[in-house]
ROLUM-774089 format. One record per residue: residue number from 1; x, y, z of N, C-alpha, C in turn. Coordinates in pm, 1 decimal. Layout:
<keros>
(kero NUM, (X, Y, Z), (X, Y, Z), (X, Y, Z)) ...
</keros>
This chain:
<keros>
(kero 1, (-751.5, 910.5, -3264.1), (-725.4, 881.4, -3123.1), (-757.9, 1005.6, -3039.1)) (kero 2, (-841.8, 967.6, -2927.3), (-861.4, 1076.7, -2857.5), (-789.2, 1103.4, -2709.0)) (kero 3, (-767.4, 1251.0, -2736.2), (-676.8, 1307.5, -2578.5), (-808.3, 1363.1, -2505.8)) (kero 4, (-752.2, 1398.2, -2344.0), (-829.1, 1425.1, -2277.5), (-706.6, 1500.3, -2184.9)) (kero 5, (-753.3, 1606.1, -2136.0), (-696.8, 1709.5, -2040.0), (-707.6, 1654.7, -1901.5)) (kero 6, (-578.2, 1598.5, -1841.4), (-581.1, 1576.5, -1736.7), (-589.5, 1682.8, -1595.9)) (kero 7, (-666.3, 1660.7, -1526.0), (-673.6, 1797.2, -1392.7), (-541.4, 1791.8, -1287.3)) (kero 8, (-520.2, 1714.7, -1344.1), (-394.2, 1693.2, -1204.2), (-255.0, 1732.2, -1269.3)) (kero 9, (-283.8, 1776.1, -1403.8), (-127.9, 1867.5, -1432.6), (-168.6, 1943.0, -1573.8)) (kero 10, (-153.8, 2069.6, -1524.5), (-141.9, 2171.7, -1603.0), (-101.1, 2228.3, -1706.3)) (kero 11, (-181.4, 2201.6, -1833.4), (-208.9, 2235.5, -1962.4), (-117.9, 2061.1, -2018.6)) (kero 12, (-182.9, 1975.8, -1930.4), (-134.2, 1860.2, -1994.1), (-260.0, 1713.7, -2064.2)) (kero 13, (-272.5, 1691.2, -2208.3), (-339.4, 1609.6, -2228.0), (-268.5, 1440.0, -2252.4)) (kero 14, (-367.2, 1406.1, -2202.4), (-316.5, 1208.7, -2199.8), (-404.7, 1158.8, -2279.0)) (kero 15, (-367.3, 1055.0, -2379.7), (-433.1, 977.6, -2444.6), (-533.0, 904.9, -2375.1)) (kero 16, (-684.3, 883.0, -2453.9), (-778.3, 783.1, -2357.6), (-746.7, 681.0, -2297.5)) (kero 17, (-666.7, 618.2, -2358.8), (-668.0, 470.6, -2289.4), (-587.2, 506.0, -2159.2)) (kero 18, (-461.0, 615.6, -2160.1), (-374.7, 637.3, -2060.9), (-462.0, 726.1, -1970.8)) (kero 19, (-515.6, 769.7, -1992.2), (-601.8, 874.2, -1887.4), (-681.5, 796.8, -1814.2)) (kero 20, (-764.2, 702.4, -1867.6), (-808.7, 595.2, -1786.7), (-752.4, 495.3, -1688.4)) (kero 21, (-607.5, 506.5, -1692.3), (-551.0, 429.4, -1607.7), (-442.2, 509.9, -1555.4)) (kero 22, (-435.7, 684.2, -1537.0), (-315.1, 702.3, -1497.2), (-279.9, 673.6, -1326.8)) (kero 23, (-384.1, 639.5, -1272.1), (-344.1, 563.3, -1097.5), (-355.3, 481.5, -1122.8)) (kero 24, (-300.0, 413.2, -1011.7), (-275.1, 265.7, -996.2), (-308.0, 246.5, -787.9)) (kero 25, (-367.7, 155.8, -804.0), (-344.9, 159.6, -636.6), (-280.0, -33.0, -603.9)) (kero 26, (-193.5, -23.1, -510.8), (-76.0, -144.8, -515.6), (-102.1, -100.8, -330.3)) (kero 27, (-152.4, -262.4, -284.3), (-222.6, -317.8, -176.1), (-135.7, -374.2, -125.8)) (kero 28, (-73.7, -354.5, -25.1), (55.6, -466.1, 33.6), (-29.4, -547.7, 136.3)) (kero 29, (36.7, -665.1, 166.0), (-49.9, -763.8, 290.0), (-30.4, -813.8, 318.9)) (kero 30, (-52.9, -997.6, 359.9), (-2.7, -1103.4, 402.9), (-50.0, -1222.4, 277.4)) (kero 31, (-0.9, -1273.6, 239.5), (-65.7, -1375.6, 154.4), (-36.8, -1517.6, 229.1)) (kero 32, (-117.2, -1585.5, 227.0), (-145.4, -1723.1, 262.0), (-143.6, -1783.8, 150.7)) (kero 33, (-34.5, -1908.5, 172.2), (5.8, -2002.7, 85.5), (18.0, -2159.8, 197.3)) (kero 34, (-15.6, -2280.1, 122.0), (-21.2, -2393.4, 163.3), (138.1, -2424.9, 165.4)) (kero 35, (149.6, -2534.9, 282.3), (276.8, -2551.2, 282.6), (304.0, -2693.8, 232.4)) (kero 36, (422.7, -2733.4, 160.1), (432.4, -2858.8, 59.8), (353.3, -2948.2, 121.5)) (kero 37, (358.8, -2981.2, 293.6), (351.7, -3084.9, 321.0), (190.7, -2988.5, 375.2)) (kero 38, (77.3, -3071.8, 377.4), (-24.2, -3042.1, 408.6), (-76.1, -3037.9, 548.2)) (kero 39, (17.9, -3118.5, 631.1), (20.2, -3180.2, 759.6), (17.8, -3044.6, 866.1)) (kero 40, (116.9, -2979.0, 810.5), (194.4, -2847.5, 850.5), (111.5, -2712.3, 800.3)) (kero 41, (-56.1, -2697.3, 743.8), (-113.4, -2664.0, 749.1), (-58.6, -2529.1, 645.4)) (kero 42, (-16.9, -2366.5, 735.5), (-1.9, -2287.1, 575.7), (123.2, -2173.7, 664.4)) (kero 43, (151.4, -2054.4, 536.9), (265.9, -2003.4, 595.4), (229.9, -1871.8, 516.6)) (kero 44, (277.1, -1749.7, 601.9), (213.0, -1633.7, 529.4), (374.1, -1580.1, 452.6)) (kero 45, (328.3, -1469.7, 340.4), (478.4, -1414.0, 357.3), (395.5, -1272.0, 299.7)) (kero 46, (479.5, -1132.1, 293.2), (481.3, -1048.0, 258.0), (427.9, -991.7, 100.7)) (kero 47, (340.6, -949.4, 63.4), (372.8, -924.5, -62.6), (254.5, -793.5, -99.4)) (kero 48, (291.1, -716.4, -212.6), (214.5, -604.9, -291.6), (182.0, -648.5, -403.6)) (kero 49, (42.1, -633.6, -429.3), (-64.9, -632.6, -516.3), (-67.7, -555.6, -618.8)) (kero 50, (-100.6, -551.7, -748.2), (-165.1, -406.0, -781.0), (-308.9, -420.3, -821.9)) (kero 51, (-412.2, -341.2, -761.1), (-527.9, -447.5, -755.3), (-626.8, -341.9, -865.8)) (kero 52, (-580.2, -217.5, -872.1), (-692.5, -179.9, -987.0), (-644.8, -51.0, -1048.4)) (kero 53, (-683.7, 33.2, -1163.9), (-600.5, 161.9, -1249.3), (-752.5, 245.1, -1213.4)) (kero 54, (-743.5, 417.3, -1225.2), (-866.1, 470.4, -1241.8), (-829.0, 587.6, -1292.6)) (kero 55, (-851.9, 703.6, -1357.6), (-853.2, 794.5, -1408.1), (-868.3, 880.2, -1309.8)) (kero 56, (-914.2, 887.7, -1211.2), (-879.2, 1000.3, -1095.8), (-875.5, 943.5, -961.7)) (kero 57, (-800.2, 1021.7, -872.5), (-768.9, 1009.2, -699.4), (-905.5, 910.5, -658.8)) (kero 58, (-997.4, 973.3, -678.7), (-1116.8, 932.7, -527.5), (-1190.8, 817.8, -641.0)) (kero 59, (-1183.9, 803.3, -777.0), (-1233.7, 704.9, -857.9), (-1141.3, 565.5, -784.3)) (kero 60, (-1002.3, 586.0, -811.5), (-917.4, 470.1, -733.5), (-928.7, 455.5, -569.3)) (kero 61, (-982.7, 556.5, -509.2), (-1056.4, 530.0, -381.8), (-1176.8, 446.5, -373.1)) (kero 62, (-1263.4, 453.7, -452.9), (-1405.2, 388.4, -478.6), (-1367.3, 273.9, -481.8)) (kero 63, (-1290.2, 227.7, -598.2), (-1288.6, 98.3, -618.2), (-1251.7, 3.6, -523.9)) (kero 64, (-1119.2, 70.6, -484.7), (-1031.5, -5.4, -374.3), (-1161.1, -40.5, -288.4)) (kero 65, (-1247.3, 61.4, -193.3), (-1310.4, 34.8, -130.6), (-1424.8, -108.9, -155.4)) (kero 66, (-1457.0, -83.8, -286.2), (-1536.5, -204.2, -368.6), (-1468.7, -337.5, -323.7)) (kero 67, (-1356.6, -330.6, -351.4), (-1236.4, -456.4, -338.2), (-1264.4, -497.2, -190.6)) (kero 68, (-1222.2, -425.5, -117.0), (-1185.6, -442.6, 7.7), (-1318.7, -497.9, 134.1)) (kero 69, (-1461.2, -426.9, 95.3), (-1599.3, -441.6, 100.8), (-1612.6, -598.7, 48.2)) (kero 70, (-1562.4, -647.0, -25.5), (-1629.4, -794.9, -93.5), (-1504.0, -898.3, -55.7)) (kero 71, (-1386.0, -873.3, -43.9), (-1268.0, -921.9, 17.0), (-1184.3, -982.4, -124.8)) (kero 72, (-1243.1, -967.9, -213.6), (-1247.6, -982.2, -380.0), (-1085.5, -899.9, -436.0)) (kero 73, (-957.4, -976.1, -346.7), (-828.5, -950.3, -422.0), (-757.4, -1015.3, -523.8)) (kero 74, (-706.4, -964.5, -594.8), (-677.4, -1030.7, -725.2), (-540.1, -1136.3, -686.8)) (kero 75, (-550.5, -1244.6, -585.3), (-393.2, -1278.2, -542.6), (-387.5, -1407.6, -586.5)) (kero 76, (-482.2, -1438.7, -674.8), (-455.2, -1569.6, -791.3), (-482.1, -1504.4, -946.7)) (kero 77, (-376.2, -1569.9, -1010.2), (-383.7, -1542.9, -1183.2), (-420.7, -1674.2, -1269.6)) (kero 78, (-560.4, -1597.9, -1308.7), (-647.3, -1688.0, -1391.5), (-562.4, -1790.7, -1510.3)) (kero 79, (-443.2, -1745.9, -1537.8), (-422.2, -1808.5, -1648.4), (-265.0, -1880.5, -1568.6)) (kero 80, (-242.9, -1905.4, -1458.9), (-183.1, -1953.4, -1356.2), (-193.6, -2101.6, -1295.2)) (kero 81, (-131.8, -2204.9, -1339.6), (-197.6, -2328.5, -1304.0), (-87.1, -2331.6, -1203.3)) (kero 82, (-185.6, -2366.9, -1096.8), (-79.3, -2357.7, -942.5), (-68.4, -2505.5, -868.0)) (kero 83, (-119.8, -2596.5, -942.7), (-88.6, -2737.7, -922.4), (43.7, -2769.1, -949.2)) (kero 84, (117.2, -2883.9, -818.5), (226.6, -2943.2, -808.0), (191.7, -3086.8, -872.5)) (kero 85, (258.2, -3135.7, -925.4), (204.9, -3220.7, -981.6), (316.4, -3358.0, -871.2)) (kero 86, (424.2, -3312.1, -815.0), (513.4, -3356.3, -750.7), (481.8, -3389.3, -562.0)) (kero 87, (390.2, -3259.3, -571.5), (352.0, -3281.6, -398.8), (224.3, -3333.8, -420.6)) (kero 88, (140.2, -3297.6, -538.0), (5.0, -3352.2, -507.5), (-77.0, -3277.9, -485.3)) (kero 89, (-64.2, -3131.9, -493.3), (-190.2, -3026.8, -413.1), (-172.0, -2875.7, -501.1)) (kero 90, (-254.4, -2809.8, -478.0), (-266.1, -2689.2, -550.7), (-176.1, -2599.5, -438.1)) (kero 91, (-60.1, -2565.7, -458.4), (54.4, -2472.0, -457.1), (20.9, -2289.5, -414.1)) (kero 92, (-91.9, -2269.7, -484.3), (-57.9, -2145.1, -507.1), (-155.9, -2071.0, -385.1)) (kero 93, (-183.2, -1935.1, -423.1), (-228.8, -1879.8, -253.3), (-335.4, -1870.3, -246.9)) (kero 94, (-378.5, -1917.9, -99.1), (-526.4, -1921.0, -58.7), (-586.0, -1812.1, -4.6)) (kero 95, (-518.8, -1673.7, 51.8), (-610.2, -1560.6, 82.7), (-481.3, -1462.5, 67.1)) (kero 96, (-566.6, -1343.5, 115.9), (-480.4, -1177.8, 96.8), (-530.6, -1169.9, 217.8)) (kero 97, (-440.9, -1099.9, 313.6), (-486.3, -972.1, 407.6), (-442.8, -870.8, 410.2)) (kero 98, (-523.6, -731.9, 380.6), (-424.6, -599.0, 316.6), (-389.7, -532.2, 453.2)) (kero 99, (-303.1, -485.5, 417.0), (-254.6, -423.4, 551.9), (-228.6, -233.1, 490.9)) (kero 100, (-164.2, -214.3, 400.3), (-110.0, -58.0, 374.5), (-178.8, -26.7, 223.0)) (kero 101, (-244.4, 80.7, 152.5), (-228.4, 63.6, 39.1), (-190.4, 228.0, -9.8)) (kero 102, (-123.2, 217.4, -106.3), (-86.6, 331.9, -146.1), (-156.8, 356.9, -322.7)) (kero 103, (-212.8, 471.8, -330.0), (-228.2, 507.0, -488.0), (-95.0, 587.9, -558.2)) (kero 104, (-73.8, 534.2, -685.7), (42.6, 591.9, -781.1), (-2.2, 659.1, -908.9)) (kero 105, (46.2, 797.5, -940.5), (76.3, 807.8, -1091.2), (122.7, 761.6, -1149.1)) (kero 106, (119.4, 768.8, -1329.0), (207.6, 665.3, -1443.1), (317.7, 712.7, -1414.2)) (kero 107, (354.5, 779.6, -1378.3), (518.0, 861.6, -1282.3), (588.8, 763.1, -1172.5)) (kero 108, (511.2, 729.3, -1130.4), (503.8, 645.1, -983.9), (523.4, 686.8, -887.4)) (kero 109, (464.7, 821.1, -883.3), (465.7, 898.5, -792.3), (385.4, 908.3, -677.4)) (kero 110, (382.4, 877.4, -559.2), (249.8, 824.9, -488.4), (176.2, 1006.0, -449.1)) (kero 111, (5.7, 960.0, -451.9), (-65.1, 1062.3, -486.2), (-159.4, 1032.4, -304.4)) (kero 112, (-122.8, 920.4, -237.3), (-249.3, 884.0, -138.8), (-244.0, 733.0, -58.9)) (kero 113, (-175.7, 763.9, 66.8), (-166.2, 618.1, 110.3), (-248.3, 586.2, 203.7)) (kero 114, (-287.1, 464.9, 233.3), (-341.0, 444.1, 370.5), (-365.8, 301.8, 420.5)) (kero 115, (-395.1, 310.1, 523.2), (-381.3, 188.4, 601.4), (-557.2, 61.8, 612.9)) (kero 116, (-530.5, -13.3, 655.6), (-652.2, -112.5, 632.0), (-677.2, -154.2, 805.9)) (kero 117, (-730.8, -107.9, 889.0), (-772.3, -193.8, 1016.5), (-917.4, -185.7, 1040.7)) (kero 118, (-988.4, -146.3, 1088.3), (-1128.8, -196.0, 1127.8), (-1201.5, -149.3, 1003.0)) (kero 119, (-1157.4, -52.3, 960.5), (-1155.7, 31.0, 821.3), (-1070.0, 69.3, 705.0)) (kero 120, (-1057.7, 166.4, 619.0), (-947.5, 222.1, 520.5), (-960.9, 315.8, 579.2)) (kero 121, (-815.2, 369.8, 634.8), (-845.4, 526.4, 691.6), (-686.5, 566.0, 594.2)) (kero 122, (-693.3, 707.1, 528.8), (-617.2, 765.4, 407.6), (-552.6, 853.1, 523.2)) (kero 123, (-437.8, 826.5, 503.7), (-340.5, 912.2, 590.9), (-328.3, 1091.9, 528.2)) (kero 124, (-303.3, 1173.4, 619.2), (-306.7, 1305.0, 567.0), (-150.4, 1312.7, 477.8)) (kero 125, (-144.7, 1419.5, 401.5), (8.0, 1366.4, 362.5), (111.3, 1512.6, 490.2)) (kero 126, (177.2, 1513.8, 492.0), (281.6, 1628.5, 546.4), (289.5, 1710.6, 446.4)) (kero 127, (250.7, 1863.0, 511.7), (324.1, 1976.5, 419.2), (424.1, 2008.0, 478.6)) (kero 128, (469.1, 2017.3, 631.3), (550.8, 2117.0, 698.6), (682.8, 2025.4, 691.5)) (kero 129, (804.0, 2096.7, 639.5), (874.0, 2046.4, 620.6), (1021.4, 1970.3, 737.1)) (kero 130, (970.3, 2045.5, 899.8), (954.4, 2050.9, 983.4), (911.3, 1901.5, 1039.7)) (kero 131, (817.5, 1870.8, 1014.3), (717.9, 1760.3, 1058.4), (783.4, 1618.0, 967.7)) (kero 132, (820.8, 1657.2, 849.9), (922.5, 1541.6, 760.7), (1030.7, 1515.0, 801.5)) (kero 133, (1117.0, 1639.2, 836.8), (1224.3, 1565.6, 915.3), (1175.3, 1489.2, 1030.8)) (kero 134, (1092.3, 1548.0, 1105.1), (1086.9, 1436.2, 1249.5), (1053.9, 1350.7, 1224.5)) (kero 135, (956.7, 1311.7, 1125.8), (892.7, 1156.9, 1074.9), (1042.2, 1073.9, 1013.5)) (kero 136, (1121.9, 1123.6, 928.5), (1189.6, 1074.3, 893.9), (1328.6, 1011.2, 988.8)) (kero 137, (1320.9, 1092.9, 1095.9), (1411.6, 1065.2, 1216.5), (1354.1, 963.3, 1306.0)) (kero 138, (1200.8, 938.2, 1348.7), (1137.8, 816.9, 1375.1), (1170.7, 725.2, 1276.8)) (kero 139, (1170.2, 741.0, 1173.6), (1191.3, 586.8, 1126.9), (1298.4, 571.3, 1098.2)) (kero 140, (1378.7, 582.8, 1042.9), (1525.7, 610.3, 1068.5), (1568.5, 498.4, 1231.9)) (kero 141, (1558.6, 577.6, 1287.4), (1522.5, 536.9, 1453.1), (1460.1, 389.8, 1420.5)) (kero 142, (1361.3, 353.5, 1437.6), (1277.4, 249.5, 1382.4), (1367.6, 156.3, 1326.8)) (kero 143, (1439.6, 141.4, 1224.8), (1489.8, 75.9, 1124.6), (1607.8, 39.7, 1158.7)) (kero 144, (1673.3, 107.4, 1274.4), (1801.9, 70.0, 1318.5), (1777.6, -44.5, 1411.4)) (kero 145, (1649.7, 22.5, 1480.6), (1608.2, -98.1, 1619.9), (1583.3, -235.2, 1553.7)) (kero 146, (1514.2, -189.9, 1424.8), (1506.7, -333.0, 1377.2), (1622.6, -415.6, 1309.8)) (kero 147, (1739.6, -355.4, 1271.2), (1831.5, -408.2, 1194.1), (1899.5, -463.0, 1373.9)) (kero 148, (1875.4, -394.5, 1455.7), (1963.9, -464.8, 1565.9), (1859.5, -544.5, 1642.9)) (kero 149, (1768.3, -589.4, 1585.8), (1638.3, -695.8, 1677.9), (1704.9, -809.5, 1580.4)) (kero 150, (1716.4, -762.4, 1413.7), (1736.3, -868.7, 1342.5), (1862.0, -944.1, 1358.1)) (kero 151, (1961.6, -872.0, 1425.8), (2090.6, -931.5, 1426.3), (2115.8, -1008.5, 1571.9)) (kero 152, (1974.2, -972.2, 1665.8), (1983.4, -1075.3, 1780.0), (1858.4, -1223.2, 1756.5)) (kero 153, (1842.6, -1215.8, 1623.6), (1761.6, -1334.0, 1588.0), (1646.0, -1282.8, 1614.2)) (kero 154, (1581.6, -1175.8, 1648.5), (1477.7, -1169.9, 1695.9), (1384.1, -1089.7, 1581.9)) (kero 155, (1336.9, -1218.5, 1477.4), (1311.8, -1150.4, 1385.7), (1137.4, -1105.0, 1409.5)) (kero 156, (1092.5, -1178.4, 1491.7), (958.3, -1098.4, 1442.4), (914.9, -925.7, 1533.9)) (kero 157, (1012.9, -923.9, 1617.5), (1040.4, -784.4, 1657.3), (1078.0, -739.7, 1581.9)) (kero 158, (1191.9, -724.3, 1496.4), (1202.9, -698.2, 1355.4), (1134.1, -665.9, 1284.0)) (kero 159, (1078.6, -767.9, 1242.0), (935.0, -734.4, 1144.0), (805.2, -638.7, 1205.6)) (kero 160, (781.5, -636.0, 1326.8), (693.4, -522.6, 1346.3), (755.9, -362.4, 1373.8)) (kero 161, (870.0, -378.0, 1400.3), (973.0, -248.1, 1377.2), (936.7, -176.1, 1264.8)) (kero 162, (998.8, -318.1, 1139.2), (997.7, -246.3, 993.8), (825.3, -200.4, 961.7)) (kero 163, (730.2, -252.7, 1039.1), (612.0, -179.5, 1014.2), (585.9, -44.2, 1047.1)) (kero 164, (592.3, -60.6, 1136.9), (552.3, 63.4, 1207.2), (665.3, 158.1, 1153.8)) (kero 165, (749.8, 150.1, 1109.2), (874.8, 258.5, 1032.3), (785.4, 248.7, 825.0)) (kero 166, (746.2, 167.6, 829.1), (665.3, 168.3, 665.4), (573.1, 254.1, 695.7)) (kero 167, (465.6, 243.5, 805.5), (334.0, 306.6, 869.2), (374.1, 476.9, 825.0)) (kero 168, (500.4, 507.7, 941.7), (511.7, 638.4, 938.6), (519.7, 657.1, 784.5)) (kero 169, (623.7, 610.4, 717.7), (627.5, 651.6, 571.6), (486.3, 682.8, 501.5)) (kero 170, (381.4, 651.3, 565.0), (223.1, 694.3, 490.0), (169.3, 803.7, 480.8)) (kero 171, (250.6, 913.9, 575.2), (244.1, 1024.4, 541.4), (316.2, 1079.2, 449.1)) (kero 172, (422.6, 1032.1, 352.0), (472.8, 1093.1, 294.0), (451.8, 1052.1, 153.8)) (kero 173, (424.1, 1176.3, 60.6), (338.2, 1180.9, -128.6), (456.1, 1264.3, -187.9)) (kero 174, (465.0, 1202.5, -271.2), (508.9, 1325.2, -363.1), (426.7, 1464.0, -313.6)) (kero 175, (534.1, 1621.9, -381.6), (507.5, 1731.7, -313.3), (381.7, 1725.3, -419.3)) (kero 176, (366.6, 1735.2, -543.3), (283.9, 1789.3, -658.0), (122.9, 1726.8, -552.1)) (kero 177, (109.3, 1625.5, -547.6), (-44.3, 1558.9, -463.0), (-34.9, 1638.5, -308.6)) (kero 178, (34.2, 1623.8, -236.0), (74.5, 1661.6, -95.8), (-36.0, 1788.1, -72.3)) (kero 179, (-74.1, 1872.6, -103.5), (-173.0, 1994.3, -126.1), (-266.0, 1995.4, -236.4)) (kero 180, (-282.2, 1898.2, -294.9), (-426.2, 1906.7, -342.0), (-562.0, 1845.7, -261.1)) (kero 181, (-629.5, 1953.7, -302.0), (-768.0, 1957.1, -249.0), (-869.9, 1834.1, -245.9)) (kero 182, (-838.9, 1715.5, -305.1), (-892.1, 1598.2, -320.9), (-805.9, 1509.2, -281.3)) (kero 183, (-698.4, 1505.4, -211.2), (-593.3, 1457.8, -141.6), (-667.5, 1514.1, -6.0)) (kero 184, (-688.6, 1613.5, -20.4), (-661.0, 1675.8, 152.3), (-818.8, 1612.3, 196.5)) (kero 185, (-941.7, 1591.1, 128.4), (-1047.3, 1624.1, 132.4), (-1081.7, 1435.4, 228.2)) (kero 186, (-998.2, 1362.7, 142.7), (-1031.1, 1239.5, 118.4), (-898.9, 1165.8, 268.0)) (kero 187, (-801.5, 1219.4, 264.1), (-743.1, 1173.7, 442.0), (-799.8, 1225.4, 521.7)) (kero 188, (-787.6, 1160.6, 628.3), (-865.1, 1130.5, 815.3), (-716.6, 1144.2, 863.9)) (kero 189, (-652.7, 1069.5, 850.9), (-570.6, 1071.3, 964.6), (-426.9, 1135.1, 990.8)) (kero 190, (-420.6, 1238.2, 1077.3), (-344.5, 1333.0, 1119.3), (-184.2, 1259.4, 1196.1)) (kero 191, (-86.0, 1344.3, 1115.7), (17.4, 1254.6, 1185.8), (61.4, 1411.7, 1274.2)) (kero 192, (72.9, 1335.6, 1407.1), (128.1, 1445.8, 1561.7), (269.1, 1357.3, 1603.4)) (kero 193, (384.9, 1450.2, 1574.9), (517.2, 1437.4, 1624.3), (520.4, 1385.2, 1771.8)) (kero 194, (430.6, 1445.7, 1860.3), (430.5, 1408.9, 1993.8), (289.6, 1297.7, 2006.7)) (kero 195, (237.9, 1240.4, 1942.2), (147.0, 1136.9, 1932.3), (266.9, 981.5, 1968.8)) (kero 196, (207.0, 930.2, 2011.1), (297.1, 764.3, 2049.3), (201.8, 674.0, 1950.7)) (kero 197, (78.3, 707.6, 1954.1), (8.2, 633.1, 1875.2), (60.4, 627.7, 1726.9)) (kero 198, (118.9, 759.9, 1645.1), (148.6, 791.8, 1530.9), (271.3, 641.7, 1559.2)) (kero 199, (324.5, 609.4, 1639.5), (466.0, 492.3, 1596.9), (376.2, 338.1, 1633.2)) (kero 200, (258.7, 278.2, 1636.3), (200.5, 182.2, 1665.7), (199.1, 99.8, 1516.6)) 
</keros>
């Protein structure tokens, strides 16, 4: 059995098969599902993916991009029979729309997140520790507004609350990735405390 020296931790070797898959990148989105009655057309709900493994940072960048380029998400399972045999119709989900995706170590340590709108743009991560508390005090902030949107029924204010409080969380990696050079090389987008756009 063969090891291989991983670059991303020091004087440490991983077995092949594990070295080949020590990221993971897990796609959160909207999934579209049919609703029993067909009449009533379809209904989205929330959910995370895990859509591919790669042996390094910008390899699980490539791919994702591959994915995302062909619209080719894994949000049906081949060996999944999604027929009702009771309503009459195939049950299971008809599209993905990604909205956040984050890459993980076999740790589950996130190494690289980012967001999906006209493009994939990879959020920078925070070093200053300074800049974490304030992010963390926006959402914080964020999460209250939404627990009190949710308790006046007003859930889909709610639900874009809890986004934009997930959003900010995209700056934040584990410390070990947070300063590496293929982390830093591969985010665009800068989070500014006094930015309004950074809470959209």
């Amino acid at each position: 059995m063969n090891f291989i020296h991983t670059p991303y931790r020091c004087g440490v070797a991983l077995r092949e098969d594990i070295f080949h898959r020590q990221f993971e990148v897990r796609v959160t989105g909207m999934t579209e599902y049919p609703e029993d009655d067909p009449v009533y057309g379809t209904y989205e709900r929330e959910e995370t993916l895990t859509v591919c493994t790669s042996s390094t940072i910008s390899g699980a960048v490539e791919k994702l991009l591959r994915l995302s380029d062909t619209n080719n998400w894994p949000v049906r399972d081949d060996e999944v029979d999604y027929y009702d045999f009771d309503l009459g119709h195939d049950c299971g989900p008809l599209s993905f729309s990604p909205r956040f995706a984050e890459i993980v170590d076999r740790d589950n340590c996130r190494a690289l997140c980012g967001e999906f709108t006209d493009e994939l743009t990879w959020f920078s991560p925070l070093t200053s520790p300074q800049d974490v508390v304030m992010l963390k005090a926006q959402q914080n902030a964020l999460y209250e507004d939404a627990s009190y949107e949710a308790a006046q029924d007003n859930y889909s204010t709610a639900r874009r609350l809890r986004a934009r409080a997930k959003r900010l969380g995209l700056f934040l990696v584990d410390k070990h990735y947070e300063g590496l050079s293929e982390v830093r090389d591969l985010a665009t987008y800068c989070y500014d405390r006094n930015d309004v756009h950074s809470l959209r």
